[in-house]
N, C-alpha and C positions, 0 to 999 in steps of 0.2 A: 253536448259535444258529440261528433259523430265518433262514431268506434272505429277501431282500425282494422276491424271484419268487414264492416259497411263498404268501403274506403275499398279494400284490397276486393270485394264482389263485385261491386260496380267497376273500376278498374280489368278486371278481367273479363265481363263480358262484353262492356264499351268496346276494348282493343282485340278482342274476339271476333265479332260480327266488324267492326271496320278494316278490317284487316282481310274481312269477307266478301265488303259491300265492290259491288258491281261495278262500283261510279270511277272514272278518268280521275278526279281532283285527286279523290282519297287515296288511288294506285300512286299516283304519280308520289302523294306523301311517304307514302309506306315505300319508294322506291330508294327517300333519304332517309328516313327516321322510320326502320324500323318497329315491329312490333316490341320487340323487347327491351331499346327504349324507351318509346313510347309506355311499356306500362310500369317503366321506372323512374320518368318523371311525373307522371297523373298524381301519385299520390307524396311527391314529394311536393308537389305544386299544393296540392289539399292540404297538406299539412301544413305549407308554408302563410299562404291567406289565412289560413282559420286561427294562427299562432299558436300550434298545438306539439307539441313532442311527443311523440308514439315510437321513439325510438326503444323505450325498455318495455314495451308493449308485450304481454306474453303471446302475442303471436310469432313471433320471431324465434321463438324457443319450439314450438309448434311444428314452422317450418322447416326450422332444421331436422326436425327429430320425424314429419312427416312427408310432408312437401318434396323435399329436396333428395328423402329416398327413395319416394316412389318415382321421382324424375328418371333416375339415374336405373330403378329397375325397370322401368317399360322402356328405355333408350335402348339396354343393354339387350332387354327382349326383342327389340325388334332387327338385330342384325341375323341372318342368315348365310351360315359358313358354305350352306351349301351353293345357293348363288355366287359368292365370294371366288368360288373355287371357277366359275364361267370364265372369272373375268380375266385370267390368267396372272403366270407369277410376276412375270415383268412391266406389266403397268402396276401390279400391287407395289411393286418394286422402287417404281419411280414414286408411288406415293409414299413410301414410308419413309423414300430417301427426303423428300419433304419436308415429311413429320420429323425427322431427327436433325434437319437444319431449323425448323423452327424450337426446338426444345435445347439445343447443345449452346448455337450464338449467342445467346447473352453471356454465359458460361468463359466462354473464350472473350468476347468481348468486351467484359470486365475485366479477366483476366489480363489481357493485351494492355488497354487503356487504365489500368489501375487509378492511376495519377489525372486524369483528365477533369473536365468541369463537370463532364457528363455524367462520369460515374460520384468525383466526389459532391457535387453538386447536388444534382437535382435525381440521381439512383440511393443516395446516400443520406443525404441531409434532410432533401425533402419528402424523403421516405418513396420514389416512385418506384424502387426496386420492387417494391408487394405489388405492383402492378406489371409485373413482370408473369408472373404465372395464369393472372387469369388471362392476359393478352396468348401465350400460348394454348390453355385454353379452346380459348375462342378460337385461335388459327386453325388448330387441330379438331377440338371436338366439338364447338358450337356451344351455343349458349349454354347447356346443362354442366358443364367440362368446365367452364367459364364462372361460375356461380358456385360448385365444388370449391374448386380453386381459389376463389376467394375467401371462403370460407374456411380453408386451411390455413391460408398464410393470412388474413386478418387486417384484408386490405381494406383500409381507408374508405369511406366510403366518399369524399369527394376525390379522392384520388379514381377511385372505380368509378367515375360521371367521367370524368377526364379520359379516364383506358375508354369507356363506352364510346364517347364524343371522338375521340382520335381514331379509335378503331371503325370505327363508322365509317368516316370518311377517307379512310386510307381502302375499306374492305370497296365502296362503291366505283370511286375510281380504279379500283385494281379490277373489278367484275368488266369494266367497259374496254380498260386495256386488253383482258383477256379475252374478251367477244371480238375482240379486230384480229389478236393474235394467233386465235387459233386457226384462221382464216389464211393464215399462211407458212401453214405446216405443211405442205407437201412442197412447196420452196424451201424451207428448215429441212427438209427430207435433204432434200439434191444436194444442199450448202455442207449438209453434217453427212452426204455421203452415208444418207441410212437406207437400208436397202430392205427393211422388215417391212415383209405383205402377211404377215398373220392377222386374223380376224377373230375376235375373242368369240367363245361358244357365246349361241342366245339363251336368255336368261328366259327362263319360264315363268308365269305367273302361276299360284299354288292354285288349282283346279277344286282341289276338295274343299267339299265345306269347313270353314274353322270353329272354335270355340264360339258361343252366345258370347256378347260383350259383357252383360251382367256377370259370365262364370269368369272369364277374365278381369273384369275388376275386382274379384272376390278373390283372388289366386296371388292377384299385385298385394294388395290390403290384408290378406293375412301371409305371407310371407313379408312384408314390413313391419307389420307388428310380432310377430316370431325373432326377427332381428335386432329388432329394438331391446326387446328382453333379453336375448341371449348374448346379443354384442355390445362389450363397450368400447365408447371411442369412435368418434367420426369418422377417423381414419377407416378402422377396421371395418364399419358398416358399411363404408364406400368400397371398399374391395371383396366385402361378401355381397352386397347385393350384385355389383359388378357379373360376378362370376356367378350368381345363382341366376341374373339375370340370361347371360348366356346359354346357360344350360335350359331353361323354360323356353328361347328361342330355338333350340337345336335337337330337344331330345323327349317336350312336351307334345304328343301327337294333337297335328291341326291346329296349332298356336294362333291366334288372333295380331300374326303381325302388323296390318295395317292401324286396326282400334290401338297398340299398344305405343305406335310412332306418335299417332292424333293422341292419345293421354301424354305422351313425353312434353309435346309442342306446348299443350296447354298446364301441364304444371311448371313448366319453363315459365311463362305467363305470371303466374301465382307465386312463385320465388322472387320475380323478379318486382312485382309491385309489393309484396312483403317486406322487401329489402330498398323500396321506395321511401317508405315510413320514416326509415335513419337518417334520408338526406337532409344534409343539411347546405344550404345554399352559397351560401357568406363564407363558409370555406372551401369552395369551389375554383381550384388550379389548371393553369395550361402553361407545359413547359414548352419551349419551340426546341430546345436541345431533344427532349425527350422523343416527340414525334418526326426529328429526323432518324432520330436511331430505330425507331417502328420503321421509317422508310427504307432505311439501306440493308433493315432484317429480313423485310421480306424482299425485296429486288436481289435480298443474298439468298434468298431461300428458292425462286426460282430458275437463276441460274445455277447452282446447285444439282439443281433435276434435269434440268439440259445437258448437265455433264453426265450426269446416271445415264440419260436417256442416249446419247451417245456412247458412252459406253455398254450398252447392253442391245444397240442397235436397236432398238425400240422405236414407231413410228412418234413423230415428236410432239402429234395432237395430243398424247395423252399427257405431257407437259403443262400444258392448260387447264385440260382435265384433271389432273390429279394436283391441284396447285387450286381449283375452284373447291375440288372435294374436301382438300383441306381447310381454306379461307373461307370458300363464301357458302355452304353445306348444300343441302339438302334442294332447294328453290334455284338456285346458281348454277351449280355443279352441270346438271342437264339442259340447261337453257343454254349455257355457253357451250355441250356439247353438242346440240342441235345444229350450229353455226356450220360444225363439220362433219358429221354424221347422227343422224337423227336414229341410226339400228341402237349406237351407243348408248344411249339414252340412259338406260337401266341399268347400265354398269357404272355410268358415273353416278348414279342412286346406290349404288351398290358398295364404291368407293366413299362414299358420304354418310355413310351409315358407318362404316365401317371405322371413319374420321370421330364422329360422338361416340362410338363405343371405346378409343382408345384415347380419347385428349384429355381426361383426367390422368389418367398412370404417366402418361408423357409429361403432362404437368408436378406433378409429384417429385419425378425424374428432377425435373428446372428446379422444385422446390431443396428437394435435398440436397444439388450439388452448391449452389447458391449459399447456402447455409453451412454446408460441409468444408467448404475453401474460403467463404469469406467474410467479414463483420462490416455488414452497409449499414 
């Protein structure tokens, strides 16, 4: 029988290097299906042909306990407050205004809709509410935000194929809408009577040399094992590394931010084929209720920021922008801001970063009020 180490190594460096490889066909895949996806069906697929159950596998105990805290401390490590601070407050503004339509709507909209099919249905009966926080999550903080989140609220795991499979395809088409719309922000200007010519400071690259990568991986890895022993509760470890992570980005002289975004990316990777291992296929759901309501959440989420953005006068590209930085992260965010200015580049990296280091606590947020006001 192959092991579920085997399984989750191969797995990670298959969707590693293809996720690298050069070639038109493989982009064009990884343009619908994702890496992290992709390396969360591989081995639910291996495990499905071989008839094997590696769901109680002690790897999964492993990853919780190692995996998924170093994700969350090199993510945290890699945002810099001091870049943050280029990009000014009113695009930060319209992103957060974002983030808190993506974390509050369900909130109200179960509220509102109490009685509907939607909520008693298929939020309720068929349990797709736990699919609720890691789709915020993902909006807000990206995959690592995403995988937290599930693992707090103890979502299903074919219900999480379904959140993956839906979010998928709502994020790709939303990336294409936003590459044409931003395209006609200086029209959005003149219609919304915005008259803002400020141009955010340019953001620096750090010039001095940083940390050896080995002294950096040795700094993540005993500060996780320090935590481990001293904190208990998921919870809690999630919000100290959080905040230690931060402080190692901001106050660690010469930090290795680049190596420690590439360590986030790739233990995202390793979570995510980890948590391949549980799938089980045959209970694999897709509600059509449910992925309208992903639809009218985020179509509510962007005009949302259109109203901020008129209200605070704010040029209206960064609507796009800060609506990719939260949805589509890190790969998106700056591609669709090239459409409109290519200086911006680095501040919508800068807003995207800034999206993973906060979509768990926003999730938590979704978590507690959900639970706090209602019995799904």
């Amino acid at each position: 029988m192959i092991t579920p180490w085997i399984i989750t190594v191969f797995t990670v460096l298959l969707v590693y290097y293809l996720d690298r490889w050069e070639n038109k066909h493989v982009k064009s895949l990884f343009d619908w299906v994702p890496a992290i996806l992709l390396a969360y069906l591989i081995p639910a697929l291996i495990s499905y042909f071989f008839s094997v159950d590696y769901s109680q596998a002690t790897i999964h105990s492993f990853s919780k306990d190692y995996f998924i805290p170093l994700a969350i401390l090199s993510v945290m490590a890699s945002l810099s407050l001091g870049q943050l601070k280029a990009v000014g407050y009113k695009p930060i503004l319209v992103f957060l205004a974002g983030s808190v339509f993506i974390a509050l709507f369900p909130v109200v909209f179960i509220l509102a809709f109490s009685e509907s099919d939607l909520v008693v249905s298929a939020l309720s009966e068929k349990e797709f509410w736990k699919g609720i926080p890691p789709i915020v999550g993902s909006w807000i903080g990206g995959s690592t935000s995403q995988l937290v989140l599930k693992e707090l609220v103890n979502c299903p795991e074919a219900i999480f194929l379904s959140i993956l499979v839906m979010d998928n395809i709502l994020v790709n088409v939303w990336t294409i809408l936003m590459f044409q719309g931003i395209k006609k922000s200086n029209k959005l200007n003149k219609w919304f009577k915005i008259t803002d010519k400020e141009l955010p400071e340019e953001i620096r690259s750090e010039s001095q040399k940083t940390l050896p990568v080995w002294l950096t991986i040795v700094v993540l890895l005993v500060l996780v094992l320090i935590t481990n022993y001293l904190v208990v509760g998921f919870v809690w470890k999630v919000v100290s590394l959080s905040i230690v992570g931060l402080l190692l980005g901001n106050f660690i002289p010469r930090w290795n931010f680049k190596f420690s975004l590439k360590a986030g990316a790739v233990l995202i990777i390793c979570v995510m084929a980890v948590l391949g291992l549980k799938l089980q296929f045959e209970t694999l759901g897709f509600d059509l209720y449910f992925f309208g309501f992903l639809l009218v959440w985020l179509v509510g989420h962007f005009v949302f920021m259109v109203l901020t953005a008129k209200a605070l006068n704010v040029n209206m590209a960064w609507v796009p922008i800060a609506s990719m930085a939260n949805v589509g992260g890190i790969a998106t965010a700056p591609a669709v801001t090239a459409a409109y200015q290519k200086k911006w580049m680095p501040h919508a990296i800068v807003l995207a970063i800034l999206s993973m280091a906060t979509g768990t606590f926003w999730g938590m947020l979704t978590i507690y009020l959900l639970e706090s006001f209602f019995v799904l």
